[in-house]
N, C-alpha and C positions, 0 to 999 in steps of 0.2 A: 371588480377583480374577484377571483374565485378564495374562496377561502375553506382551507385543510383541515380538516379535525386533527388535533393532536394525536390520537392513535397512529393515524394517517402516517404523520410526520416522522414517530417512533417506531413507524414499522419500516421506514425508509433509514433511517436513523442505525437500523440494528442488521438491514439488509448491507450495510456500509460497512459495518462491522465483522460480518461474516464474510465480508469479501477482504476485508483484510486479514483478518485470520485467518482464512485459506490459501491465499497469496505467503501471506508468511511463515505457515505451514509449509507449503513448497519451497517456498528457499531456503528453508532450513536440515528440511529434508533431505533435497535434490539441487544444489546449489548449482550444477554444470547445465540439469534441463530449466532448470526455472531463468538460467541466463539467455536458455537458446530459444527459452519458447515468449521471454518475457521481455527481453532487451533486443534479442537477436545478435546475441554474442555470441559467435560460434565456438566449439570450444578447442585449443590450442593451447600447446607446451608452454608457450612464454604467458598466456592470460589464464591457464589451468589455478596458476595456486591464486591471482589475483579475485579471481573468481570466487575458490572454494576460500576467501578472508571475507571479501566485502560482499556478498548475495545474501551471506548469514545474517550480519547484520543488518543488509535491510530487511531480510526477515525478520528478526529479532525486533524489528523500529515497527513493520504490520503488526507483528504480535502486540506491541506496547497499546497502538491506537487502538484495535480491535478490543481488550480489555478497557482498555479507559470509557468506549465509550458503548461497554456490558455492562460497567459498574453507572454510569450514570444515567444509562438508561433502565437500570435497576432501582434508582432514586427517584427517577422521574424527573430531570434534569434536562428536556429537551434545548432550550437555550445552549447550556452548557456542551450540550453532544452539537450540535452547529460548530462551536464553535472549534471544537476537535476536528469536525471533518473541512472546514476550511482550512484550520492547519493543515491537517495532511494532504488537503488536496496542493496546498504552497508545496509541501516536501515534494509531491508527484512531480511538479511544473519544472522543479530544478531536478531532477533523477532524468526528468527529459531534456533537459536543456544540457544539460552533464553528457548524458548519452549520445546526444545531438553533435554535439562541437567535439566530440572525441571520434563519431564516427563518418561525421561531417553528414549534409543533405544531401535522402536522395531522392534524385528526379524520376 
């Protein structure tokens, strides 16, 4: 089996990071395009204010990991940033599953 240098790992680690803080950047931002270009919520009178409540917050939720795992990769904490991006990739899984059953599959 191939084995990583740790740089390796904390430069993958921080590129995770930067992509959550850019994501949550834009829905914080832009919360009507960051649902159209990221959910594919189109946007509409009756889901406009739902939209501009909950996008923020889950930008606000990228913002959180992207920091968490600045700050422990600032420590040299790679275990500990592992274990951040498995959490949020859990949080991803249900943000789709969430999205999925509300917008139903399409074929």
């Amino acid at each position: 089996m191939v084995s990583l240098q740790a740089s390796t790992w904390q430069a993958l680690g921080l590129s995770v990071a930067a992509s959550y803080i850019a994501l949550g950047v834009m829905d914080c931002i832009a919360p009507q395009r960051a649902a159209e270009e990221i959910f594919g919520i189109a946007p509409t009178d009756e889901g406009s204010r739902a939209v501009r409540v909950f996008v923020p917050l889950l930008g606000a939720r990228g913002l959180s990991i992207g920091a968490a795992l600045l700050v422990l990769a600032r420590q040299g904490k790679g275990p500990e940033m592992g274990i951040v991006i498995l959490a949020g990739t859990i949080l991803c899984v249900a943000d789709v599953i969430a999205v999925w059953r509300a917008k139903g599959p399409r074929l």
